[in-house]
C-alpha positions as CSV (number, residue, x, y, z in Angstrom):
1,X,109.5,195.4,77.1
2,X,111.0,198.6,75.8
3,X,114.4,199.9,74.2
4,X,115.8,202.4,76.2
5,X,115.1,204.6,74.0
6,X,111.4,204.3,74.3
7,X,110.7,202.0,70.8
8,X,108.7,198.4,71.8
9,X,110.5,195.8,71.8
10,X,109.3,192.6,69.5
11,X,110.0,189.9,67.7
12,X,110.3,192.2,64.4
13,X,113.6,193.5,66.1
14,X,115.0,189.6,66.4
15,X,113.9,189.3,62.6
16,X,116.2,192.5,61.1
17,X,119.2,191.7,63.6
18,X,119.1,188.4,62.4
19,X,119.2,190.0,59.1
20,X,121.6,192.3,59.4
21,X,123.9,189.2,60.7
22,X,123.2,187.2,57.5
23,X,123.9,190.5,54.8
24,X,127.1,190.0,53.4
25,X,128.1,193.2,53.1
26,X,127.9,193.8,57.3
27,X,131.0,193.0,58.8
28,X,129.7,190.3,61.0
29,X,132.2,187.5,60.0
30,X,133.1,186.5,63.4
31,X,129.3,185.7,64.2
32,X,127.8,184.0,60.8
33,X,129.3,180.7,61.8
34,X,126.9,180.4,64.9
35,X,124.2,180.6,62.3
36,X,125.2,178.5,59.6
37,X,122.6,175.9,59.9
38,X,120.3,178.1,60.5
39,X,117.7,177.9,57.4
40,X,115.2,180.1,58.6
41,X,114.1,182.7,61.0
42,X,109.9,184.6,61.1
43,X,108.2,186.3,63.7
44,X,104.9,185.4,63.0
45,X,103.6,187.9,65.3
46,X,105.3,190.4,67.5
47,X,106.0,187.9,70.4
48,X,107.3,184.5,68.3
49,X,110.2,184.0,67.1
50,X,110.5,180.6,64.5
51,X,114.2,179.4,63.9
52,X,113.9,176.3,62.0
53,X,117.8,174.7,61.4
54,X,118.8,172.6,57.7
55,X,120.3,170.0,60.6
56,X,120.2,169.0,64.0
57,X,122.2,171.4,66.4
58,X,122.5,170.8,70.8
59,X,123.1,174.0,70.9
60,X,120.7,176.1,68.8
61,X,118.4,177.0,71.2
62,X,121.0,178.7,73.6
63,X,122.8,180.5,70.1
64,X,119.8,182.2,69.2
65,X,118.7,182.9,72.9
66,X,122.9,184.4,73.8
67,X,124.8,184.8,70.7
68,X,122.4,186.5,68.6
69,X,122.7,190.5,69.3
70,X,119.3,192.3,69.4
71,X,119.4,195.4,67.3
72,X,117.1,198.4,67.7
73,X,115.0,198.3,63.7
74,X,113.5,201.7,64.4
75,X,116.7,203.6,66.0
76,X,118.4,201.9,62.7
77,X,116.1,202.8,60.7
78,X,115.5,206.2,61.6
79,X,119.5,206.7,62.2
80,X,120.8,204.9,58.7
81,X,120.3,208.2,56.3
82,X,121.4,210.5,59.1
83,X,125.1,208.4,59.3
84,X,124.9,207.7,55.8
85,X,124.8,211.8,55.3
86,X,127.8,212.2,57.7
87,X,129.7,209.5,55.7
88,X,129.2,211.0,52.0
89,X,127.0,207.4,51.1
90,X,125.0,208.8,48.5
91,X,123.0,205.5,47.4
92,X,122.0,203.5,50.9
93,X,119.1,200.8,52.3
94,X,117.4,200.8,55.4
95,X,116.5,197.2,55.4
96,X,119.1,194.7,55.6
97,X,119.7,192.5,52.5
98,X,118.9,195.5,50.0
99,X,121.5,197.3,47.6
100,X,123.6,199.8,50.2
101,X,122.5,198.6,53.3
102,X,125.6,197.2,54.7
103,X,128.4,199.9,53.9
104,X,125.4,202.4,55.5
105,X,125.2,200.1,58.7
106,X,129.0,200.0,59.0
107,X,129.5,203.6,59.1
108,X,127.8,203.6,62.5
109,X,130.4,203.4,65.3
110,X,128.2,203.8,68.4
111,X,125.9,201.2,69.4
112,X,122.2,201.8,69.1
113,X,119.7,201.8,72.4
114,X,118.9,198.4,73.7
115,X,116.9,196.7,76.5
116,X,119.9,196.8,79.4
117,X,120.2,198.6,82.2
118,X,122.3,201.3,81.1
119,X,122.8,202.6,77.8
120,X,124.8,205.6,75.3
121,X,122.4,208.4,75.5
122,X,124.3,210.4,72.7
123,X,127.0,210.4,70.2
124,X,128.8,213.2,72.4
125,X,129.0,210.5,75.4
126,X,131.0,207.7,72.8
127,X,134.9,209.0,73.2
128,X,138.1,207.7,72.7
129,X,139.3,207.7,75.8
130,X,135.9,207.2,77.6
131,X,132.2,205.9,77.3
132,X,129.4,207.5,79.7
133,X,126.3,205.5,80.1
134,X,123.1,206.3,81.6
135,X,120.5,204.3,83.4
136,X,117.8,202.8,80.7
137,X,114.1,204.1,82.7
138,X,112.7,200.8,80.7
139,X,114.9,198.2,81.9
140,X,112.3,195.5,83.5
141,X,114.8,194.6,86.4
142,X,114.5,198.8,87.4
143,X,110.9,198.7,87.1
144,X,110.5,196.0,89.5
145,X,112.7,196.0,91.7
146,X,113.6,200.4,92.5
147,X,115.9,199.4,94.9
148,X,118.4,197.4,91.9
149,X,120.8,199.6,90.2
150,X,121.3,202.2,92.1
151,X,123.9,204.1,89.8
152,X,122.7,206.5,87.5
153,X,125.5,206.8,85.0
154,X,128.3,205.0,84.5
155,X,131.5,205.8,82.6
156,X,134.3,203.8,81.3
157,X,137.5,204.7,80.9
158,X,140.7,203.8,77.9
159,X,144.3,204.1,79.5
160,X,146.1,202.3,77.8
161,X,149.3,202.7,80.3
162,X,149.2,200.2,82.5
163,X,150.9,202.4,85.4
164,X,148.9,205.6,84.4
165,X,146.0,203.5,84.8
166,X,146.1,202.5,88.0
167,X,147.7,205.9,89.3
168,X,144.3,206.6,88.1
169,X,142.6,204.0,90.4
170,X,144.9,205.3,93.2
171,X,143.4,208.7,93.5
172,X,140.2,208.0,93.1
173,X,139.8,208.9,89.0
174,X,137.6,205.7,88.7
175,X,136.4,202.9,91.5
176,X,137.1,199.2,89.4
177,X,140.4,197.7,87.7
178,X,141.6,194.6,87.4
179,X,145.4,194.2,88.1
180,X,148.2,191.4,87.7
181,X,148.5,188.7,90.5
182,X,152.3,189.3,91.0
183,X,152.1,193.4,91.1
184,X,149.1,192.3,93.8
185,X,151.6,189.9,95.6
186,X,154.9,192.2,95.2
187,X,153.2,196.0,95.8
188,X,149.5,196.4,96.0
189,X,148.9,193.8,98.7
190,X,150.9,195.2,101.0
191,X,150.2,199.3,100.1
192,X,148.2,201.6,102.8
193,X,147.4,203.5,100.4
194,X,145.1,200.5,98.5
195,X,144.3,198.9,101.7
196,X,142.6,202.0,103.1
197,X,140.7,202.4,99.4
198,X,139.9,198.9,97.9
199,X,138.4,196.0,98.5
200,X,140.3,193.1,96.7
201,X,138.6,190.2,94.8
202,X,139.8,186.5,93.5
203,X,137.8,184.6,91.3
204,X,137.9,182.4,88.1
205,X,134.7,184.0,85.9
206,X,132.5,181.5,83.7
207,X,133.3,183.2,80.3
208,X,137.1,183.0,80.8
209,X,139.1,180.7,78.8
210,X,143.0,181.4,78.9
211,X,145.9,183.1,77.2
212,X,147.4,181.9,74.3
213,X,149.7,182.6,71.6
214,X,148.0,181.5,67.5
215,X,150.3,180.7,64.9
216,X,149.5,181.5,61.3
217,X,149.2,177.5,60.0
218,X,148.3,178.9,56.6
219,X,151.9,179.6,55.6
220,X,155.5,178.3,56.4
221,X,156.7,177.8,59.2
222,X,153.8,177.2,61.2
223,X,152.3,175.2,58.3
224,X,153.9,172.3,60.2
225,X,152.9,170.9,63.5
226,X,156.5,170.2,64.4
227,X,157.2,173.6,64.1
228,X,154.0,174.7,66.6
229,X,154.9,171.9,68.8
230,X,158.3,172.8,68.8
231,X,157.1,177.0,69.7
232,X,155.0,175.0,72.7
233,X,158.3,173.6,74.3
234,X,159.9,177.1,74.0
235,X,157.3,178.5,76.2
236,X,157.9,178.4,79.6
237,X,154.3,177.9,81.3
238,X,155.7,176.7,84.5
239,X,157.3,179.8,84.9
240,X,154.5,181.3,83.9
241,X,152.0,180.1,86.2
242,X,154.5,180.5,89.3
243,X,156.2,184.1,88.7
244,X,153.4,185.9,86.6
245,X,150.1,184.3,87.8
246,X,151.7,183.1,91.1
247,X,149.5,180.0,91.1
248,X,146.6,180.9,89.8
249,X,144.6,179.0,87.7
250,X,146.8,176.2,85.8
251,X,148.2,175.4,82.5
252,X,146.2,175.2,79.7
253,X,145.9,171.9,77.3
254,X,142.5,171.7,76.0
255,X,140.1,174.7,74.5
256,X,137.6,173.9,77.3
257,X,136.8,175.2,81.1
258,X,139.0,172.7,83.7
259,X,135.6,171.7,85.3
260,X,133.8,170.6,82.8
261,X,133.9,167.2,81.6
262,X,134.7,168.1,77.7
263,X,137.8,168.6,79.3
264,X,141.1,166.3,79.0
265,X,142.6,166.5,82.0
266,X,144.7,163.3,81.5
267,X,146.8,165.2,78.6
268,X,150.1,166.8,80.4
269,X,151.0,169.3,79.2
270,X,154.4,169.7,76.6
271,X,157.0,170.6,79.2
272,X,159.6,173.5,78.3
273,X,162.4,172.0,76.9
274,X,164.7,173.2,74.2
275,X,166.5,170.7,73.0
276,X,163.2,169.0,72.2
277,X,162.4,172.1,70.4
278,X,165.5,171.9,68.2
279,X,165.2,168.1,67.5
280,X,161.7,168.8,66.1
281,X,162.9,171.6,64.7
282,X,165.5,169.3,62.9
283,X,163.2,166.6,61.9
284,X,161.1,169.5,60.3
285,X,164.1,170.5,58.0
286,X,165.3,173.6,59.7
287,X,169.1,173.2,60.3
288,X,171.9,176.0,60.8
289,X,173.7,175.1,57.4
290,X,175.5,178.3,57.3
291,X,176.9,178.6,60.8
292,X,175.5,182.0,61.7
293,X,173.7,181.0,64.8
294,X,170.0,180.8,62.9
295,X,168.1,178.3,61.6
296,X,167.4,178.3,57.8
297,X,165.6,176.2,55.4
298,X,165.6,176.4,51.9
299,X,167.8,179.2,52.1
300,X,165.5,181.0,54.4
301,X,166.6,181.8,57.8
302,X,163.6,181.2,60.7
303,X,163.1,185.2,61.0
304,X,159.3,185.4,62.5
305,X,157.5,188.5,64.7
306,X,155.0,188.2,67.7
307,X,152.6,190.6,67.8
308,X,150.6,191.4,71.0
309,X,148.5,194.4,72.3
310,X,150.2,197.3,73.6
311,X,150.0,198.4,77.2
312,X,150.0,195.4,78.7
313,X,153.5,193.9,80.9
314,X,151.8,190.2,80.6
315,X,152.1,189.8,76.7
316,X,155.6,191.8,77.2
317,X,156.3,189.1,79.9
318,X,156.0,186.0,78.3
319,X,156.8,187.0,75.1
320,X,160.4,188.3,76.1
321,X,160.3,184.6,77.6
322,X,159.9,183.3,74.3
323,X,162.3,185.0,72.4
324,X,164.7,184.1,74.7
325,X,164.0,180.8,74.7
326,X,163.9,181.1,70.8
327,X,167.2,182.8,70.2
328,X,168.6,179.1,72.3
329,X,167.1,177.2,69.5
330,X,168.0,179.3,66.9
331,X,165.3,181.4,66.1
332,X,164.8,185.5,65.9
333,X,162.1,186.5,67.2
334,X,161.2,190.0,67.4
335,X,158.1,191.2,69.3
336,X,155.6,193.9,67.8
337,X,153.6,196.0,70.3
338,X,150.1,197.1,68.6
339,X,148.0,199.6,69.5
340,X,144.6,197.8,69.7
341,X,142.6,198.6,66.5
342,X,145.8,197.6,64.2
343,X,146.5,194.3,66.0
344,X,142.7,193.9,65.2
345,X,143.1,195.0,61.8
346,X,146.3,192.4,61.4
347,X,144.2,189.3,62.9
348,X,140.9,189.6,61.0
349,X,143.1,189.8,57.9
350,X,145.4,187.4,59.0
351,X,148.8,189.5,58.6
352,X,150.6,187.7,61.7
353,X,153.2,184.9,62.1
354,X,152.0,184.8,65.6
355,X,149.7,186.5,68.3
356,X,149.4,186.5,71.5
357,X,145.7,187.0,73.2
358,X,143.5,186.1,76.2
359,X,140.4,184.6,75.3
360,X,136.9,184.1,76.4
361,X,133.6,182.3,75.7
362,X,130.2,184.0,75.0
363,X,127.9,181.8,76.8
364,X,128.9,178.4,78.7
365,X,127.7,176.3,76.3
366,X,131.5,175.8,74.8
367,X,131.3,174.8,71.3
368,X,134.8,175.4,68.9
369,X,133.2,175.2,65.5
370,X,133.6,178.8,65.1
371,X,137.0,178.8,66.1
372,X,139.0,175.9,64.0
373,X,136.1,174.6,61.6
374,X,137.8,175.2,58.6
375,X,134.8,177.6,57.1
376,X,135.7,179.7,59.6
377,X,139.0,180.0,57.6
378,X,138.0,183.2,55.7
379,X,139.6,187.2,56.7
380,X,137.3,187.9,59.5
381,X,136.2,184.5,60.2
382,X,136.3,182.8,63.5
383,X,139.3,180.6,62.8
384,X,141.9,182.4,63.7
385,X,144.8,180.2,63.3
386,X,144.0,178.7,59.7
387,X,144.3,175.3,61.4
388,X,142.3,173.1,58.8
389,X,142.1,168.6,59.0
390,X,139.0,166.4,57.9
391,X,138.7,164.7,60.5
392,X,138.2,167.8,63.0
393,X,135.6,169.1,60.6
394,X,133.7,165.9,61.1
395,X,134.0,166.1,64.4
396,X,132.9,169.2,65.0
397,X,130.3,169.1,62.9
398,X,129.1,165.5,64.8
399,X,129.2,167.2,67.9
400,X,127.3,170.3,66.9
401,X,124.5,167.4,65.8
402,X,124.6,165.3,68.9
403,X,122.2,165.6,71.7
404,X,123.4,163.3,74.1
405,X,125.9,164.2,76.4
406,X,128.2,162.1,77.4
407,X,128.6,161.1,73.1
408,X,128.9,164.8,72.4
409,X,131.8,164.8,75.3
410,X,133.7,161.4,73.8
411,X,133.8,163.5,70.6
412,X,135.4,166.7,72.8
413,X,137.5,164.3,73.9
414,X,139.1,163.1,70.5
415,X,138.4,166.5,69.7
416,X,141.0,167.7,71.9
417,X,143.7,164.9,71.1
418,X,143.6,166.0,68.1
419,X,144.0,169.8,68.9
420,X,147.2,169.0,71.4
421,X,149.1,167.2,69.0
422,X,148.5,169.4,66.0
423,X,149.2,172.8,68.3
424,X,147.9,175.5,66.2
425,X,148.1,177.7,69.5
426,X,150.5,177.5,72.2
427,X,147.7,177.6,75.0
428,X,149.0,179.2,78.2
429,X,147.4,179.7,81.6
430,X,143.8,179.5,82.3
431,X,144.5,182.2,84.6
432,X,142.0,184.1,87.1
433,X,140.9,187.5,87.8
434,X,142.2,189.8,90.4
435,X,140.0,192.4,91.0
436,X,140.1,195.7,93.2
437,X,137.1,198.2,93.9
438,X,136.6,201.4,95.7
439,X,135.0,201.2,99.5
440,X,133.1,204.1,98.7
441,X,131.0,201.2,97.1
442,X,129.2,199.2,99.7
443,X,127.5,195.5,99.0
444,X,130.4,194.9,96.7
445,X,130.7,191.4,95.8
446,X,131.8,188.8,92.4
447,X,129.9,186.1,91.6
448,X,131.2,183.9,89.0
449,X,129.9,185.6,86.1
450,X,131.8,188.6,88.1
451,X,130.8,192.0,90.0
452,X,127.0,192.6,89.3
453,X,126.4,196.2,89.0
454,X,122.7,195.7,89.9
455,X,124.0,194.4,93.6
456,X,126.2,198.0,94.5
457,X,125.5,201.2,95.3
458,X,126.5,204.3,97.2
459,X,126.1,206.4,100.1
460,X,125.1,210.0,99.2
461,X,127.7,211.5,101.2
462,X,130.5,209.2,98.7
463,X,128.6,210.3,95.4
464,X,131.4,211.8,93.4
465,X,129.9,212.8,90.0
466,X,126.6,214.4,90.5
């Protein structure tokens, strides 16, 4: 196997990503956690890989084999001094672990060539409003079978508009968006215009989890579960799932997929209710002492913001539903659209009250350690939240050690007891995707890991960018 740039690809390439990952100085917070129990990793020879783990983990084989990301060591290497140059770094390493190696690597924006089937030929083709991508010559699944992949280039495109982005899809500017379920039901299902154009898709994908709002439980007021629970009956997720998602999907209780058996299904789900907001509100300490129509405590009045990403009407959506439902209680919340690199830039270090986000899993071998293991509690860490308790420690922990499955699911289970009366996140919808693609693409179908790009292709007569 080759990089698509040409270099082999071996075992010595597993060995420096795995590397780079573990060098303190590379931003790779969110990933280290995977790895922690990792105590070792050679490559004997150019086709082994050896991971050897301190303890026992179910899932180690399928972390290394999904989670850890392949780098190119020669385009790195050869590329390092070059960036390093550009970015005035005067002392630098090649090799991870050495003295200037990681502020070197993290100068490098653009991803290096890899063993997919398409890849970013050049710095000119990495934009901020667009990424081209060209077909990799070396990808085995192009050498085997010609008539796979028929594109030769592909190109993504940043709008962050959410109406200027799919005036875009309307005329033809690019062939694949995903839109809301209500604009579908209200507008798009019904437009000539789209039916004559697109083909329109419905289908719950493997790695999606749901939308959810994380609230900051390392600092008053959401250093109390009251509080959280109390922000979980404010939030309308009946409404929710009817008016926004119209129906799709359902709500969410547990940080799990609805089919699998790690999931809860007998929890129900905290029901919007105000006055059970306020009465936990109460029994947390927050009372209107002064009469002004806001909660205080302390002599502090319950001011908090809600940031979400910009340019999109769903985190507008629910979160004007909260507010709402806040000012009732006696709360102000004001909500703070972010352009996406400074809501980013807020989360990793953890300058929020709340967030709202849509998340998904890398692989579907669902495992929460990164996510609310309390060593994940560090700026750039997986643990969002800040949610830290013992006992889920131990548990996850337990599970990551437990090969049997039905014991590693009774610990999910408490697991997930634990999470739904503690609330560090308001879990929303695990919604579904809504998907619409240009005709001039024939074979066009999602699987559940979604639209494969190796299955489409084109008439020459509907080629549009030569």
């Amino acid at each position: 196997m080759q990089f698509a740039d040409g270099r082999p690809f071996s075992a010595a390439d597993v060995k420096f990503s795995f590397d780079v990952m573990r060098d303190p100085e590379v931003r790779a917070d969110h990933l280290r956690s995977s790895f922690e129990d990792v105590d070792s990793l050679t490559a004997p020879d150019p086709w082994t890989v050896v991971v050897k783990y301190r303890r026992k983990y179910w899932a180690g084989i399928y972390a290394v084999g999904t989670s850890l990301r392949v780098l190119n060591k020669g385009w790195y290497e050869e590329m390092i001094p070059k960036y390093a140059a550009k970015a005035g770094i005067a002392k630098f390493a090649t090799q991870p672990g050495q003295p200037g190696f990681g502020e070197a690597f993290n100068s490098i924006r653009v991803p290096c060539p890899g063993t997919e089937a398409y890849y970013l030929a050049s710095d000119d083709d990495y934009k901020t409003d667009s990424l081209a991508l060209v077909q990799n010559p070396f990808h085995w699944g192009i050498q085997v079978h010609p008539a796979w992949y028929n594109l030769k280039q592909l190109r993504w495109l940043y709008i962050s508009d959410e109406v200027a982005a799919f005036e875009a899809f309307r005329k033809g500017e690019f062939d694949i968006t995903v839109v809301d379920a209500d604009r579908w039901e209200d507008q798009l299902k019904n437009d000539p215009t789209i039916a004559s154009i697109a083909n329109y898709f419905l289908y719950d994908h493997v790695a999606l989890d749901c939308s959810y709002v994380a609230w900051n439980c390392r600092r008053p007021p959401f250093d109390d579960a009251r509080v959280r629970t109390a922000m979980t009956h404010l939030t309308d997720r009946e409404w929710l799932l009817k008016e926004i998602q119209r129906g799709r999907g359902s709500i969410a209780v547990c940080k799990s997929k609805r089919n699998y058996a790690s999931y809860s299904n007998d929890l129900v789900p905290h029901p919007f209710d105000v006055e059970k907001a306020k009465a936990l509100l109460a029994e947390a300490g927050w009372r209107d002492t002064d009469g002004d129509g806001v909660l205080d405590r302390d002599g502090k009045r319950f001011e908090i913001e809600l940031k979400v990403p910009s340019g999109r009407t769903f985190f507008q959506r629910v979160g004007g539903q909260i507010q709402e439902a806040c000012r009732k209680a006696g709360i102000r919340l004001s909500i703070r659209p972010l352009e996406w690199a400074t809501f980013v830039e807020d989360l990793d270090k953890r300058q929020f009250d709340g967030v709202m986000l849509y998340n998904s899993w890398q692989d579907p071998w669902i495992d929460n350690f990164e996510s609310y293991h309390s060593s994940g509690d560090v700026p750039n860490g997986g643990n969002t939240t800040g949610w830290r308790d013992p006992r889920v420690d131990t548990l996850l922990q337990s599970m990551r050690e437990e090969f049997d499955d039905a014991k590693r699911t009774e610990m999910f289970h408490e697991f997930n007891r634990l999470y739904y009366d503690a609330q560090p996140a308001t879990l929303l919808v695990h919604g579904m995707v809504d998907v619409l693609q240009n005709k001039r693409f024939e074979m066009a179908k999602v699987r559940p890991t979604g639209m494969q790009l190796f299955e489409l292709w084109v008439k020459p007569e509907n080629v549009l960018h030569k």
